[in-house]
N, C-alpha and C positions, 0 to 999 in steps of 0.2 A: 754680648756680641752675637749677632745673626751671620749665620752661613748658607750660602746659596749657592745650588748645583744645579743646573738644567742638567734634568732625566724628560725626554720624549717630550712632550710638548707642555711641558710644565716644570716650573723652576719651582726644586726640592728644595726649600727652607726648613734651619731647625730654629725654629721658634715656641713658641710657648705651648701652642695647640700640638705642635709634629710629635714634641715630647710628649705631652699627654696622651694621642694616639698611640704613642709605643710604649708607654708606660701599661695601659689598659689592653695592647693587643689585638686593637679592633682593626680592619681594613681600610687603607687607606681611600677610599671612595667614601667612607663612612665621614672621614676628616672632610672633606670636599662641600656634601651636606652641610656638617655642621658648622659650618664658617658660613656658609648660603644664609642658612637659618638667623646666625646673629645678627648679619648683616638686617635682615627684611625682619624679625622679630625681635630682636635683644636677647635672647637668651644666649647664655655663655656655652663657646663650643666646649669648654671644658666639663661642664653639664651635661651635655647631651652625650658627647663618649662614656661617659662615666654609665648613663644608663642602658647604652646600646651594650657596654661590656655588661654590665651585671643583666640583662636579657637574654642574652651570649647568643648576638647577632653573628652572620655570618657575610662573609664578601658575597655578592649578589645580592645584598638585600639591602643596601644602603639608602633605600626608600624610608626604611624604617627609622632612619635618623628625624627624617621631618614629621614622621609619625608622635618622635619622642621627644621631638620641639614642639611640639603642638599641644602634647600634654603636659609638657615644662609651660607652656603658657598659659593654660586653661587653671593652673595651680596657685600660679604667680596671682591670677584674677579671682580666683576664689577667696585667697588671703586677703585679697585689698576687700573683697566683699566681707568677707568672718571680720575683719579687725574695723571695718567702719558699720559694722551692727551692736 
């Protein structure tokens, strides 16, 4: 079951990611990113929290989410390169 509250101009959902956000502690602007990033890359926002918290990112830096999508992908394409050599 998903629940949804409008806070400010965005409707609070607790879904899969929300929880994961408050599981790890990170900023919610961080969450925001990391659903951006799935969307346009594939990598899982559950991923990307996971390394913004073990970084131990901060609110105002939520740039660095796409930073840590960026090398969640450059990973993902190194393995397809290591496992087809």
């Amino acid at each position: 079951m998903v629940t949804a509250v409008v806070v400010g101009r965005r409707i609070a959902i607790a879904d899969r990611n929300s929880i994961i956000q408050g599981k790890y502690g990170v900023h919610d602007s961080f969450l925001f990113h990391s659903e951006q990033m799935t969307e346009s890359n594939g990598v899982r926002a559950q991923q990307i929290l996971a390394r913004v918290h073990e970084a131990g990112c901060v609110g105002g830096k939520a740039d660095m989410a796409i930073d840590v999508a960026m090398n969640l992908v450059d990973e993902r394409i190194s393995e397809k390169d290591g496992a087809q050599a």
